[in-house]
N, C-alpha and C positions, 0 to 999 in steps of 0.2 A: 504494500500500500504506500504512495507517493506521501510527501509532507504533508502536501497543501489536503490531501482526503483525509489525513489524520486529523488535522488543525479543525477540520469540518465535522467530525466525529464529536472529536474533545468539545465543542463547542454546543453541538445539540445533546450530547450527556449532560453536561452543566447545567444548560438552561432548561430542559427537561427535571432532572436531578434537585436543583435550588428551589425549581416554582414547586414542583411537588412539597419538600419541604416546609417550605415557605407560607401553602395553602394549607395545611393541617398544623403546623408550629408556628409560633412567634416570640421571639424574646422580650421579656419583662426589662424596661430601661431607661431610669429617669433622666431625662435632660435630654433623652438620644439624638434629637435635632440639632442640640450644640454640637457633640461627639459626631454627628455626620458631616454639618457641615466642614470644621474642624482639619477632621481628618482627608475628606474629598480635596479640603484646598492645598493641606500638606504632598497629597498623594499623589496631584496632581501636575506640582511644582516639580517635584522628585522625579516623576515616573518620565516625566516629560521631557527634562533635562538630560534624565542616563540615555533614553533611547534617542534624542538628536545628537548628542554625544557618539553612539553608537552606531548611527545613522554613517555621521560623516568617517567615522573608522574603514565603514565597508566602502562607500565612496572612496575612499585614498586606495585601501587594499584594491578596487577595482582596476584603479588608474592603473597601482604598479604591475598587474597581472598584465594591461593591458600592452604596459609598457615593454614588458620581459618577453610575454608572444608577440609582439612588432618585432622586436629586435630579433625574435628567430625565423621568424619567416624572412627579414630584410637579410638576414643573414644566409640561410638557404638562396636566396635569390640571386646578389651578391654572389654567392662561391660557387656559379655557375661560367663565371667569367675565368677561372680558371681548370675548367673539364669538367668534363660529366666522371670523370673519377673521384676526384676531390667532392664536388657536387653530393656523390652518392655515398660519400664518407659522412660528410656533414647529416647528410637526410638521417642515416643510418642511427647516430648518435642523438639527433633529436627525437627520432621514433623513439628511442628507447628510454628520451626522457618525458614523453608525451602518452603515450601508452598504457604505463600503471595507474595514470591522471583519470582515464574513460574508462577502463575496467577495474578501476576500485569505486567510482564515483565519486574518488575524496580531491576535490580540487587541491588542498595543502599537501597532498602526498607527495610533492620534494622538500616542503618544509617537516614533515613527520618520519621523515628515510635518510637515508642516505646517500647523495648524489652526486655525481662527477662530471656533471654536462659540460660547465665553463671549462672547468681544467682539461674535457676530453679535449674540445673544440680547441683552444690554444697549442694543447701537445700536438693534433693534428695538422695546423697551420706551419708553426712552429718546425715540426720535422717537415714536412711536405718542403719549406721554401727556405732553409737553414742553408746559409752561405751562397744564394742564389740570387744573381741580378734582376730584378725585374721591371719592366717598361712601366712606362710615365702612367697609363690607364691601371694594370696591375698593380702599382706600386700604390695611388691613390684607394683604390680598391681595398687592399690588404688595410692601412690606415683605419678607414672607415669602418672593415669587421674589428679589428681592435677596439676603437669607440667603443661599438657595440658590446664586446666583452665587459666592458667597464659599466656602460649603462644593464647592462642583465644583471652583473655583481652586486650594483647598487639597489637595485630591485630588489633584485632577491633579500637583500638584507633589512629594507623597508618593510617588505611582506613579512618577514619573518620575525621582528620588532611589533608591527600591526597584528599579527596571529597572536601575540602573546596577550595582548594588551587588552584586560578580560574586567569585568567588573568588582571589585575588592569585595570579601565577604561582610565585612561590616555594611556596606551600601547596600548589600542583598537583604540583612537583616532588615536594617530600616525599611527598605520596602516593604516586607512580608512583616513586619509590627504593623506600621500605617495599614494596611490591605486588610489585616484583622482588626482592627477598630473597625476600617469601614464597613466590614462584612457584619458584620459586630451590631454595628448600630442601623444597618437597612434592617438586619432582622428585627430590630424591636420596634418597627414600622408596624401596625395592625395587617394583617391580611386574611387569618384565619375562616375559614370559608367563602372567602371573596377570592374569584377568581382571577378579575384582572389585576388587585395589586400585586397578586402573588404573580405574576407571569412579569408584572414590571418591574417586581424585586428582586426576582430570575432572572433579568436579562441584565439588570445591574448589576447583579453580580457577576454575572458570567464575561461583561463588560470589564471586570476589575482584575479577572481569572485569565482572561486573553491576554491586558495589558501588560501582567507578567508573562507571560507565555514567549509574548514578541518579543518584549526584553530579551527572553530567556534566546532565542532562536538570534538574535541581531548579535549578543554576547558569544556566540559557537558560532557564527558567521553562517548558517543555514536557513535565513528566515526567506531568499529567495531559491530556497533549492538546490539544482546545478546548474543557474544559471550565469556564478560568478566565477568559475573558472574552466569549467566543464568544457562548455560552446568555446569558448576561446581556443583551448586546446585542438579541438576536433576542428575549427578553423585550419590551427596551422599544420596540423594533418593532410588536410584536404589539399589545404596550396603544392604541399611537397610529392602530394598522391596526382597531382595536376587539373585538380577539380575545378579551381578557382585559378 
């Protein structure tokens, strides 16, 4: 089952789950209007700050993803100008760093492994043109994958600085205090066999249940799927398979 049908589960269990609830209990809770308001404005401060926070982490980590497959397909492309030897050398070494990315579906899996892409690609330049002349076009050429060695390295270590960079356990606490006040004080809302409040004390909740969830999914870098590094990968596949 993909995320997004799980997300769609979890979320008609809850609101199913809570209005049920909800319609045959209610909490006993003086002041509870103060304690809701209170808390919705805490919760909402917080909740809203981690995930724009979190927001723009995958935004960067996107750039650099994007950044690191440019540079390998400019690079495939590039090392065609000196043979289809060399060319299918190159290919050869990024298949096998693009490969475990689509059949694990874990886009971080050169940041969770262990990988030798850059250093293969350099040894293989490196011996290929060691102690040999090369023409004005070649020689610019060569320059330019260098660059590129440098802009991958740099990425890669941005991504890998961004993959760590996760929500501290204290600021998870405080969210899940505030979430239980407010869960806390919708319940001491009357609904007892009244069915719409209970379905609108249910969907409140399950409102507050989601908003960790994203959290939760923006923090583990999964809340869009495999759409942030996956496609990209299978992109620079395609180019080197002659698709594109």
């Amino acid at each position: 089952m993909r995320r997004g049908s799980k997300l769609w589960v979890l979320f008609i269990f809850v609101f199913v789950l809570a209005s049920y609830v909800y319609y045959i209990y209610d909490f006993k809770l003086e002041n509870h209007s103060l304690f809701l308001s209170l808390s919705t404005f805490l919760f909402a401060i917080f909740s809203g700050f981690f995930i724009s926070r979190q927001s723009r982490r995958y935004s960067q980590l996107r750039d650099e993803i994007a950044r690191f497959d440019g540079s390998s397909s400019t690079l495939y492309r590039s090392s065609g100008v000196f043979g289809d030897k060399i060319q299918n050398a190159v290919k050869k070494i990024l298949t096998k760093h693009y490969n475990p990315i689509l059949k694990s579906g874990e886009w971080d899996y050169p940041l969770t492994h262990k990988t030798s892409t850059i250093i293969d690609l350099m040894h293989l330049f490196d011996e290929s043109f060691k102690n040999k002349k090369l023409h004005s076009v070649k020689s610019s050429t060569m320059s330019s994958l260098f660059r590129s060695f440098t802009y991958m390295q740099m990425s890669r270590k941005k991504m890998d600085i961004l993959h760590q960079e996760r929500i501290p356990v204290l600021q998870w606490a405080l969210l899940s205090f505030l979430s239980g006040i407010l869960l806390i004080s919708v319940g001491a809302i009357s609904s007892v066999g009244m069915i719409v409040p209970a379905i609108l004390k249910g969907a409140f909740s399950t409102c507050i249940v989601l908003v960790l969830v994203i959290l939760y999914q923006f923090n583990n870098l999964t809340f869009f799927e495999n759409t942030i590094g996956e496609h990209s990968a299978k992109d620079v596949l395609d180019i080197m398979a002659g698709k594109r």
